[in-house]
N, C-alpha and C positions, 0 to 999 in steps of 0.2 A: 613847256620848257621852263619859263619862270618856278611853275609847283617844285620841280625838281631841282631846280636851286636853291627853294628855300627853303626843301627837306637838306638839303647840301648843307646849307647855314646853322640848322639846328643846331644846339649846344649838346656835346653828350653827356648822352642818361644812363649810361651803360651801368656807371657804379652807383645810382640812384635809387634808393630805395625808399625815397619819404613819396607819398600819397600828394602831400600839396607840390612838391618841384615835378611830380609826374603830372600833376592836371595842370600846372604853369605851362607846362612844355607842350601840352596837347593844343592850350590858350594859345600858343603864341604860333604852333604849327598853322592854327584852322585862321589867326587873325591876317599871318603872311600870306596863308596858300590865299586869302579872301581879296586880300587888296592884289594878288599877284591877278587871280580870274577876273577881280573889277575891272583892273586896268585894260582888263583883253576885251572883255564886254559889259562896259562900263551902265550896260542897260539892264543886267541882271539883279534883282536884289540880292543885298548883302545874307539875311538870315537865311535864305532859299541856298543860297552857297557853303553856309556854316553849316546845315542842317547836312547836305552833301557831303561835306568832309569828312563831319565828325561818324555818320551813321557808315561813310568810306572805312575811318579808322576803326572803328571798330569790329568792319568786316573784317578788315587786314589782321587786328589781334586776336578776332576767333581764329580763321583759317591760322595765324601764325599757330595759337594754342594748339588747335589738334591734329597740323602738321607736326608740332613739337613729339605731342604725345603718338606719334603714329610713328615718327622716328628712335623716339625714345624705347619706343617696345621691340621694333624690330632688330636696332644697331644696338641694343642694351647700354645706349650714351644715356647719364643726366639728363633730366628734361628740362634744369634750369640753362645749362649750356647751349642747348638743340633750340631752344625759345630764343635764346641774343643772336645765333649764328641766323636761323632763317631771318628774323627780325634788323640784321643789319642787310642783308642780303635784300630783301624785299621794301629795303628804304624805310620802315618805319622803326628808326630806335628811338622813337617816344615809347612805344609798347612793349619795349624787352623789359623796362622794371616791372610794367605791370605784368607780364608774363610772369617776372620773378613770384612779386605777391602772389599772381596767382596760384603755381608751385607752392611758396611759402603755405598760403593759405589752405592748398591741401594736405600738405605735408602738416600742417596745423590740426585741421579736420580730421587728417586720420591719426593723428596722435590722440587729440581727443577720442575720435571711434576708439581707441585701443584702450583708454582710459575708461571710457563709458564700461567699453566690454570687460575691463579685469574690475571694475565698481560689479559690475552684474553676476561676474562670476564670484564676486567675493560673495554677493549680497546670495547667491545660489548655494554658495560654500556655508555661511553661516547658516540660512533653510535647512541646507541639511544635517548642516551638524543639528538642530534644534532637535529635526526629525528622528535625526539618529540615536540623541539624547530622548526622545520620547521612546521610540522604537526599546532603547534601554531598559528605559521605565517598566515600559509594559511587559519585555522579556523578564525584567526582574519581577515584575506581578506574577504575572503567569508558570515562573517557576517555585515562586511562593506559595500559586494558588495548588500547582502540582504538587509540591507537596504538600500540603495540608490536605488533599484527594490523598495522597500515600497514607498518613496518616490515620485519614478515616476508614480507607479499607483495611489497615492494618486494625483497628478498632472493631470494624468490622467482622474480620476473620475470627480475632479473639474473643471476641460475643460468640459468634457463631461456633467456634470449639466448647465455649463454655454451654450455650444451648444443646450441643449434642452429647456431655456430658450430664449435662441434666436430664437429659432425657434416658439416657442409657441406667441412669439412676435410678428415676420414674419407673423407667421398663422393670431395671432387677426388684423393685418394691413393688412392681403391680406384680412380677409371677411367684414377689412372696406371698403378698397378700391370696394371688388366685391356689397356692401350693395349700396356706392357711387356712382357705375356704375349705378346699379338699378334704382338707384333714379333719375339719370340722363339719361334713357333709359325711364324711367316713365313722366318724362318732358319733354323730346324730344317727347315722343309718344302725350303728353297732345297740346306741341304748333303745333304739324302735327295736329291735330285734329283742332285746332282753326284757322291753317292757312286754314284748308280745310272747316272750316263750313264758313271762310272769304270770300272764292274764291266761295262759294256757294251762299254765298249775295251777295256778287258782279253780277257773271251770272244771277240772281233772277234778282238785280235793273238794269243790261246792258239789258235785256228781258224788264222790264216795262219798263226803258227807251226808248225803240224802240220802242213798241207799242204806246206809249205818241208819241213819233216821226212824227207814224202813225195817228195817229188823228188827232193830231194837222194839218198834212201835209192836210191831208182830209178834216180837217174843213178850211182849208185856199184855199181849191178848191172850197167848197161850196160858201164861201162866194166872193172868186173871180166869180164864177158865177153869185149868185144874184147879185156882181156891177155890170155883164156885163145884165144884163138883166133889171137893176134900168135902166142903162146909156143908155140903148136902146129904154124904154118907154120912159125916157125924150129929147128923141133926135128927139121925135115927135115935128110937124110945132104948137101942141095947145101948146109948152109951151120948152121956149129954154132956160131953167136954166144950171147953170154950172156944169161941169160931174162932177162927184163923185168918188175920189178917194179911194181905200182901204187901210189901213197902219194899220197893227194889233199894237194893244197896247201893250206897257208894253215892254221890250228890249229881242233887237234879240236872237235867241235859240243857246246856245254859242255852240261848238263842243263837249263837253263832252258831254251835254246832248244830242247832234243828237248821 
């Protein structure tokens, strides 16, 4: 009965918010409640009491806290309101500020959380832009390097019609040339032929000439004979005229013609 009078007496802390008037308050709660329990059993020690108290109050402010919060979620009430209501209710309004801070503190906590998380996403925002500015880069290489590939095959293609141009060139100059050959294969074969119907009249007129050779040779025995047989009746005693030479007319039969 004393304890609960001199939670009774406590000064309120309701609109307390400083850290040192809340641990004054808890001081002065654990110092009252101590002498209240001395005086009842005056054989207890003091620190063994304060240790009781205080490790009491702080039961009381967890269970207040997540009474708070377990009201808070269901009735969709403030959790800094639902912290002072149980907290006057349950005798201890030294703990509704610190319930406040508490709140406070995660209402703190998660404003930073929020802050942390839009720094991260800024810091993933700017990655990507980096990224995205490389990604750029490379898409502008790579269309650069495309075309410069365009390029080369168009270089490419143009070689290669100028290549099939020169060869269709090639081509109509090799079947001049092979047309050339021809026609010069055709004339070699024409002057073989004329040299050979040549060498044919020639053996024709060396054959008559021989035979002309021949006769002539023949007729020039005949008529050596008849001198020798003129030369012989006149060489009779009825008549001694002078012998009779032969000398064929007309000039000597040169070598070609024997």
């Amino acid at each position: 009965m004393h304890v609960l009078s001199t939670f009774a007496h406590l000064p309120s802390t309701h609109n307390t918010h400083s850290p040192s008037s809340l641990l004054a308050a808890i001081q002065q709660c654990v110092q009252q409640s101590a002498q209240g329990i001395r005086s009842v059993a005056g054989n207890i020690p003091l620190h063994k009491i304060a240790k009781v108290i205080y490790y009491g109050c702080m039961i009381v402010g967890f269970a207040t806290f997540f009474t708070a919060a377990t009201a808070s979620v269901i009735f969709s009430v403030p959790i800094a309101q639902i912290a002072v209501f149980v907290a006057q209710y349950l005798g201890a309004l030294a703990l509704a500020p610190l319930m406040e801070q508490i709140v406070i503190a995660a209402s703190v906590s998660g404003v930073t959380g929020v802050v942390a998380e839009l720094a991260w996403t800024k810091h993933q925002v700017a990655r990507l832009t980096v990224a995205n500015g490389a990604l750029a880069e490379e898409r502008n290489t790579a269309n650069a390097e495309r075309v410069a590939i365009a390029a080369q095959r168009d270089a490419i293609s143009v070689a290669r019609e100028l290549v099939v141009i020169e060869r269709d060139t090639a081509t109509a100059l090799m079947e001049t040339v092979v047309a050339q050959r021809d026609t010069a294969i055709a004339g070699r074969d024409a002057a073989f032929a004329e040299r050979d119907a040549a060498i044919d009249e020639r053996d024709t007129s060396i054959d008559e000439n021989t035979n002309l050779a021949s006769r002539v040779a023949a007729l020039e025995d005949d008529m050596r004979q008849l001198v020798s047989r003129i030369n012989a009746s006149l060489s009779s005693p009825a008549a001694d005229p002078a012998p009779i030479k032969y000398a064929p007319a007309g000039p000597a039969p040169s070598a070609q013609d024997e």
